[in-house]
C-alpha positions as CSV (number, residue, x, y, z in Angstrom):
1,X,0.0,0.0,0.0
2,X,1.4,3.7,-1.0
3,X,0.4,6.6,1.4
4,X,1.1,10.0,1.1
5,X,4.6,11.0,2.9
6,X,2.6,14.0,5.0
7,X,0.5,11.2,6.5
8,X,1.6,10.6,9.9
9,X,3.4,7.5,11.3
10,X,1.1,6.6,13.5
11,X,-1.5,7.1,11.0
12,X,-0.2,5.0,8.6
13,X,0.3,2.2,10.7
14,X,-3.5,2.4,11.9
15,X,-4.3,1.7,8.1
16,X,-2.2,-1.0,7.4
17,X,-4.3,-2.7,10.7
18,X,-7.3,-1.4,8.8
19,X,-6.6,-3.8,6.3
20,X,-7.9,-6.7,8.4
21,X,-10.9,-5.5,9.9
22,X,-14.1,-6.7,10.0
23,X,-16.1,-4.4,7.2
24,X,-18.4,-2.7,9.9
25,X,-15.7,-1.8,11.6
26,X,-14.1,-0.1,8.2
27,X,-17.2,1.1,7.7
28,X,-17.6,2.7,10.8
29,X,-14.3,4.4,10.9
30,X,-14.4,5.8,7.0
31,X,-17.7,7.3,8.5
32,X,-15.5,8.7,11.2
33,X,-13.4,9.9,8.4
34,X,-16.3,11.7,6.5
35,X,-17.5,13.6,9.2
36,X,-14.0,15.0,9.9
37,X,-13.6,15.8,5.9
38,X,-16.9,17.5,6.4
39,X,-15.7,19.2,9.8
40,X,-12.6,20.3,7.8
41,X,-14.5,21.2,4.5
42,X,-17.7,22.9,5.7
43,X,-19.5,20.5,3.1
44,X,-21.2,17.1,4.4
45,X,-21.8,14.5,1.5
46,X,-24.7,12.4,2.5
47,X,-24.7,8.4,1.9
48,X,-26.8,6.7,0.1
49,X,-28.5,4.9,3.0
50,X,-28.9,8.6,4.8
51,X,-30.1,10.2,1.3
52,X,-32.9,7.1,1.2
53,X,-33.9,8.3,4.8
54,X,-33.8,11.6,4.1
55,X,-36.3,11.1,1.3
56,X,-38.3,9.0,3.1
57,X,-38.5,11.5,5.5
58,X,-39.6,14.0,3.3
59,X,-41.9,12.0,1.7
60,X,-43.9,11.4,5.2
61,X,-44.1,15.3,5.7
62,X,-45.7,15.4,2.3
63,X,-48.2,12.8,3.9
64,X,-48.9,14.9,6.4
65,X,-47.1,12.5,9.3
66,X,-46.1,14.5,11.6
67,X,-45.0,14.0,15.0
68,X,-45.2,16.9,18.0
69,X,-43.2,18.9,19.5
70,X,-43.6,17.8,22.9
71,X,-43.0,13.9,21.3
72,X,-39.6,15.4,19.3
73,X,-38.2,16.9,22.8
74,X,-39.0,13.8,24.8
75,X,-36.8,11.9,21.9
76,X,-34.3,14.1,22.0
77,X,-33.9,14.1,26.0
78,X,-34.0,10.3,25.6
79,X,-30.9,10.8,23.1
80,X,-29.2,13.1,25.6
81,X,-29.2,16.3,23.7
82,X,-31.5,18.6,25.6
């Protein structure tokens, strides 16, 4: 495997491990890795499983489905947030 010379030893060494990971667990870290390209770029590229639920999600609102307020706050106390 070629890397880049800038990329740190410790980094590159991580990837070669990489290599023999289970694929969730590559999968979970190159989502690590997009969310700090998108930290770093200001600009978030969407999946295709989060685009699917993010039409989905539109699509209910079209419906009509909506949930309440009260509902969306007890969720997100659930989740730790508020």
């Amino acid at each position: 495997m070629c890397y880049n010379s800038k990329m740190s030893p410790n980094t590159k060494k991580l990837l070669e491990q990489v290599e023999s990971w289970p694929q969730e667990d590559q999968d979970e870290l190159a989502e690590f890795a997009r969310e700090i390209a998108a930290r770093r770029s200001g600009v978030y590229v969407v999946d295709d499983q989060e685009e699917t639920a993010i039409r989905e999600g539109l699509a209910e609102l079209d419906r009509g489905e909506w949930i309440s307020e009260e509902a969306m706050r007890s969720f997100w106390k659930r989740c730790g947030v508020l």
